[in-house]
C-alpha positions in Angstrom: 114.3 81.7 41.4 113.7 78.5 43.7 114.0 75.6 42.0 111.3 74.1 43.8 109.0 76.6 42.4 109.1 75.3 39.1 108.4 72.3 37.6 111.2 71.5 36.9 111.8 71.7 32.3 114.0 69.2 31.2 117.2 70.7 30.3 118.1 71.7 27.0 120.9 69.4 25.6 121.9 72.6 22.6 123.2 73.9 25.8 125.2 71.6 27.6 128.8 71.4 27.2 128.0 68.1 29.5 127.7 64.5 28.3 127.1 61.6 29.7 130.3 60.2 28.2 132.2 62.9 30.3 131.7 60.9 33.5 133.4 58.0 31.8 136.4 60.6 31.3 136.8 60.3 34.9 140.8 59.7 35.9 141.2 56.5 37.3 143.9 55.8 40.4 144.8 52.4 40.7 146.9 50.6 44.1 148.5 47.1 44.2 148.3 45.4 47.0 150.6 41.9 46.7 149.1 40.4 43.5 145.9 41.6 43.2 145.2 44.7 42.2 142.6 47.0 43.2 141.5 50.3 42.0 140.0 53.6 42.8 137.5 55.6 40.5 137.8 59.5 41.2 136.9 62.4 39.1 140.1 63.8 38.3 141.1 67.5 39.2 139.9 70.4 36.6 137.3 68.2 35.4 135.2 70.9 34.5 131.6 71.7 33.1 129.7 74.5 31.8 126.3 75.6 30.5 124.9 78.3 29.6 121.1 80.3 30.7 120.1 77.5 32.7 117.1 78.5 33.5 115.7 77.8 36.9 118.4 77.7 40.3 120.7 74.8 40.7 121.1 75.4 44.3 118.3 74.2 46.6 116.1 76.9 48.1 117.9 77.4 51.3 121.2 77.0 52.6 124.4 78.9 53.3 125.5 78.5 49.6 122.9 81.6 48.4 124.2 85.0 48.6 122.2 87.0 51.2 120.7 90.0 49.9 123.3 91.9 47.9 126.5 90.6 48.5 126.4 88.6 45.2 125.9 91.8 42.7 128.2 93.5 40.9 127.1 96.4 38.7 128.9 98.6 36.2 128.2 100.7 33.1 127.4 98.0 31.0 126.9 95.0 33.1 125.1 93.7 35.7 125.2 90.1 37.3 124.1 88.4 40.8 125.9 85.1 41.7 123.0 83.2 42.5 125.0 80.1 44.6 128.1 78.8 45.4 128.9 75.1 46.3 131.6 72.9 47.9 131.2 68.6 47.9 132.6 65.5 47.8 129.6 63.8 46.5 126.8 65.1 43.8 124.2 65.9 46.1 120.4 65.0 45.6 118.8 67.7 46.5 121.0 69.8 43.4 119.3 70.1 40.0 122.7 69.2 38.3 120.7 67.7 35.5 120.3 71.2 33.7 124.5 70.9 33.7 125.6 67.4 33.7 122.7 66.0 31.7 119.8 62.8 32.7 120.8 59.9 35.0 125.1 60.8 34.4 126.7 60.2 37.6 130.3 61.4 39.1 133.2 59.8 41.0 134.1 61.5 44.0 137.5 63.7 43.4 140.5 62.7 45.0 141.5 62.6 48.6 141.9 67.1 48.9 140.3 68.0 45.6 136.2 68.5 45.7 133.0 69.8 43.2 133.4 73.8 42.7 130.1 74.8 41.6 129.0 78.7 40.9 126.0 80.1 39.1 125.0 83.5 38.0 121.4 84.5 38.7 118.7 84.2 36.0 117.8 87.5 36.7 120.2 89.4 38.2 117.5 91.9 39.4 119.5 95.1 38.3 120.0 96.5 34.4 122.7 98.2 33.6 122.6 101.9 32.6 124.2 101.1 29.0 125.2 98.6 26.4 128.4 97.3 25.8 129.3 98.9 21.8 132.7 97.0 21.7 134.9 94.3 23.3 137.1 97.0 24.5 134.6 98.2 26.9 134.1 95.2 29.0 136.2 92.2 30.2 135.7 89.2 32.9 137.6 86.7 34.5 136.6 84.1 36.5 138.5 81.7 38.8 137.8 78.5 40.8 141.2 77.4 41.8 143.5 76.7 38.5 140.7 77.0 36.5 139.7 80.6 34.5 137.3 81.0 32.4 137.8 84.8 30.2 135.1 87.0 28.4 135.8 89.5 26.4 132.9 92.0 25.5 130.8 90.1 28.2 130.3 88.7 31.7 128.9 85.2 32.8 125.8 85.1 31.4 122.5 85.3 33.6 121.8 81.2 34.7 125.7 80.0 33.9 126.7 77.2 35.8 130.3 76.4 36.7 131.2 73.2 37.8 135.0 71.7 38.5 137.4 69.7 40.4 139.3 71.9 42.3 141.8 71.7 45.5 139.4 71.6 48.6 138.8 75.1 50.0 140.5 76.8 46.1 140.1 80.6 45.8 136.4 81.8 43.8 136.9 84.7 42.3 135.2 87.1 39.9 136.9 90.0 38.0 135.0 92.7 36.3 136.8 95.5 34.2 134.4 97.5 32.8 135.8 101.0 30.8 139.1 100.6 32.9 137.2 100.5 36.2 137.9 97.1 38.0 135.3 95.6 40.3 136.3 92.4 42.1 134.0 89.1 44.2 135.7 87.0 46.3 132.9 84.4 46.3 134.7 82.5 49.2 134.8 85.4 51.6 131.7 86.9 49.9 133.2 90.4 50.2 133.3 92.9 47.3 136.0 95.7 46.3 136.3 98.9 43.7 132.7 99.1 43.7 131.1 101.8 41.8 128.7 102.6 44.8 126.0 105.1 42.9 124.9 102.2 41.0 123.8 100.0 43.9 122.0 102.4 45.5 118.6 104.2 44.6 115.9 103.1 42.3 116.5 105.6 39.6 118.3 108.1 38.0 116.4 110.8 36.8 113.6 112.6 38.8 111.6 115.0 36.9 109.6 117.4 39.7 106.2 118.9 38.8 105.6 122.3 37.8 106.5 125.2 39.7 104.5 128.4 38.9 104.1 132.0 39.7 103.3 135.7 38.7 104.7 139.1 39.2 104.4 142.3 38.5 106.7 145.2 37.9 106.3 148.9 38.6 108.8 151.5 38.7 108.9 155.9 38.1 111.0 158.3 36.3 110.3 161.7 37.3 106.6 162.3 35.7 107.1 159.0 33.9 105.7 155.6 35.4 106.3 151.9 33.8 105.0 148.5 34.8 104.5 145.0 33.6 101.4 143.0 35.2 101.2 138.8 35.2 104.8 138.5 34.1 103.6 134.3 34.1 106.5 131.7 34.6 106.0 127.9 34.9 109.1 125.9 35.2 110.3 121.6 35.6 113.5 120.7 37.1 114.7 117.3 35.6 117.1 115.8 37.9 120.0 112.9 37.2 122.1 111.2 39.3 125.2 110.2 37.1 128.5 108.0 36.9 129.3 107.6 33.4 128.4 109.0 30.2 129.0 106.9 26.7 130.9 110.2 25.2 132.7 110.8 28.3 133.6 108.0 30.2 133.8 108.0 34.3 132.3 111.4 35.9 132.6 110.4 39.0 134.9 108.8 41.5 133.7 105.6 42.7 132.4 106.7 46.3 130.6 109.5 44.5 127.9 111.1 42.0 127.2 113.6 39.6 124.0 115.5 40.5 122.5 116.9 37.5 119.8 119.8 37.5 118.6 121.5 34.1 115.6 124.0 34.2 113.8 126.2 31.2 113.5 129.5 31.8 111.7 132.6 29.8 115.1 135.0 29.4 113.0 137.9 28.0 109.9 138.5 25.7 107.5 141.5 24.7 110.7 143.8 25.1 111.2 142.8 28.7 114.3 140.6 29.8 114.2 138.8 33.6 117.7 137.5 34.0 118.4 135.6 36.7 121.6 134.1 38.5 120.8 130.2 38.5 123.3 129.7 41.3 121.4 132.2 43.5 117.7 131.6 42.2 118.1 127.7 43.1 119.8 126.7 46.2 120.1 123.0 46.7 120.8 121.2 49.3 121.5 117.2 50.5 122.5 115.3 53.4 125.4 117.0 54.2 124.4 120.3 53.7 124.3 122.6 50.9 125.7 122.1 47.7 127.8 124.6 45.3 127.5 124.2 42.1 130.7 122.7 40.2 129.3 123.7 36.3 126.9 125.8 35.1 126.0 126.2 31.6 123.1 127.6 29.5 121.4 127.0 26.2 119.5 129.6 24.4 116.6 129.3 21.8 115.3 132.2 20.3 111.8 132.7 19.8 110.1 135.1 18.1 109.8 137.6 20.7 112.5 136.7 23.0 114.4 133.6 24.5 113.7 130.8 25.7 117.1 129.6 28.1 118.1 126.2 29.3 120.0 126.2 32.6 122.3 122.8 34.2 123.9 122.9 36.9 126.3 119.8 38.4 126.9 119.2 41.7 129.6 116.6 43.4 127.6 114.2 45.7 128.4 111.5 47.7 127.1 107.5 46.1 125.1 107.4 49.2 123.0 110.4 48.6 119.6 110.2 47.9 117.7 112.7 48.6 117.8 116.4 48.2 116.6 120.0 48.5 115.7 122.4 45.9 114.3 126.3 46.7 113.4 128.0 43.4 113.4 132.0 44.5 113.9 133.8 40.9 114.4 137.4 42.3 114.1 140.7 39.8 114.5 142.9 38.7 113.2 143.0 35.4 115.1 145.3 32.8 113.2 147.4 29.8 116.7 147.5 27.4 114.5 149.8 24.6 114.1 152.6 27.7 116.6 151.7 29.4 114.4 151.1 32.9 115.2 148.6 35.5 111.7 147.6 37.0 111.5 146.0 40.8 109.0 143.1 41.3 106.8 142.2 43.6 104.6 138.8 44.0 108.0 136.7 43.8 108.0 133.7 45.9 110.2 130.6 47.5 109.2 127.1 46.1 110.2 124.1 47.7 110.9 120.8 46.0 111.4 117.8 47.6 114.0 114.9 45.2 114.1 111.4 45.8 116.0 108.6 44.1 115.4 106.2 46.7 
């Protein structure tokens, strides 16, 4: 958010760990020279201010202190952030809305000779959600350093609009550590580079596709000596929900961090009317992605019994890489389709390929 965009609010004083009176805490550094003494004003080193969901930017609209596209965000589980700005100075500058931090008309000394201002603040809106909600402290931990100074949370990150501001050694370390359920995700706001990211969750818009309806008929015909049998319109119509996964609550971790879990669950009418049409969901669905064709890693089914026959729930996982986003599915349920009552296995005709297009970008 520019802070020029805004009319600027006045800042909410609730929030401020700032006071005027802090300027006046100041260290002072006095020389003598002969007889008459002369003195210095500085801000001493780890002076330091916070404040919480400042609302608008600090930062002025432009500059080298913004984070260019992404290389502010960090995303976990349960977490997502975006430093908005990070800032180095002797002197308070103008064009800074440090009001929302330091409070109306309060002024600062300038550090001392190889100490300067730290300033870093987390974006308003980070612009990313995380998948899931911290349910304990144990989940989620932050740390975040500006030279000496560190700043913990426990169950929490910085929130969105914190403002850090300190006296720190001129050119101090920035840092930003993120463990989140035992995974650890690091910033190094000074060489704005990133490590252990969990790389599904930058990538893609969502993580669950449902595709539309696939539908078909067949029919089924086969003879026994003077005997002949047959099914006509043998109707399916069929969804494939698809999910692109890293974690699960119950679970933990599912994937390594360079890669994903690609989910795929699909209904499917087992039998019904005395007929049964099983089918072998590894070769009735082929799927494919950027690097070729995928083989299935689990498969599992559910069964719910109707009245007349069942109704079964196939998922299949696949191992993907974090940078996959788009995939292949054919759908070719082959017969043939078994009469258990006379024993008669019944070959189809009228089957067909579908072909279904996934996208998570």
């Amino acid at each position: 958010m520019s802070p020029k965009d805004i009319a600027p609010a006045s800042p909410n004083a609730a929030r401020r760990t700032a006071f005027a009176v802090l300027a006046a805490a100041a260290a002072l550094s006095v020389s003598a020279c002969g007889e008459a003494p002369t003195g210095t004003l500085h801000t001493r080193a780890g002076y330091t201010v916070t404040s919480d969901e400042v609302p608008v930017s600090v930062c002025p609209a432009e500059g080298e202190h913004r984070f260019a596209g992404d290389e502010g965000l960090l995303v976990g589980a349960h977490f997502a952030l975006r430093v908005e700005c990070v800032a180095s100075f002797a002197e308070i500058p103008a064009d800074f809305q440090l009001e929302y931090v330091l409070g109306e008309n309060v002024q600062l000394y300038s550090p001392e000779p190889g100490y300067e201002f730290t300033l870093v603040q987390f974006a308003p809106d980070p612009g990313k959600a995380p998948p899931f909600t911290v349910n304990d402290g144990g989940d989620l931990s932050a740390t975040l350093k500006v030279g000496d100074e560190e700043w913990d949370f426990n169950g929490a990150v910085p929130a969105p609009g914190a403002v850090y501001l300190t006296v720190a050694k001129k050119d101090a370390p920035i840092s930003l550590e993120v463990v989140d359920a035992e995974r650890t995700q690091t910033i190094d706001m000074r060489e704005r580079t990133r490590t252990g990211l969990i790389e599904a969750l930058y990538n893609g818009s969502t993580n669950i596709v449902n595709t539309d309806v696939v539908e078909n008929s067949v029919d089924g015909y086969t003879s026994t000596g003077s005997y002949e049998y047959w099914f006509d319109d043998w109707q399916y119509s069929t969804q494939f929900t698809v999910t692109r996964e890293v974690f699960e609550p119950d679970t933990g971790w599912v994937a390594e961090p360079d890669r994903a879990r690609l989910g795929i669950t699909f209904g499917w009418l087992h039998s019904g009317s005395g007929l049964e049409w099983s089918i072998d969901p590894e070769e009735a669905l082929k799927v494919s992605g950027p690097e070729g064709a995928l083989t299935a890693t689990a498969v599992d089914h559910v069964d719910e019994d109707w009245s007349d026959g069942i109704w079964r729930t196939y998922t299949l996982q696949y191992d993907v890489p974090a940078s996959a986003l788009a995939f292949e599915l054919k759908f070719h349920p082959e017969g043939p389709v078994q009469w258990p009552e006379e024993d008669i296995s019944l070959p189809i005709t009228g089957d067909k390929t579908h072909d279904i297009s996934v996208s998570f970008e």
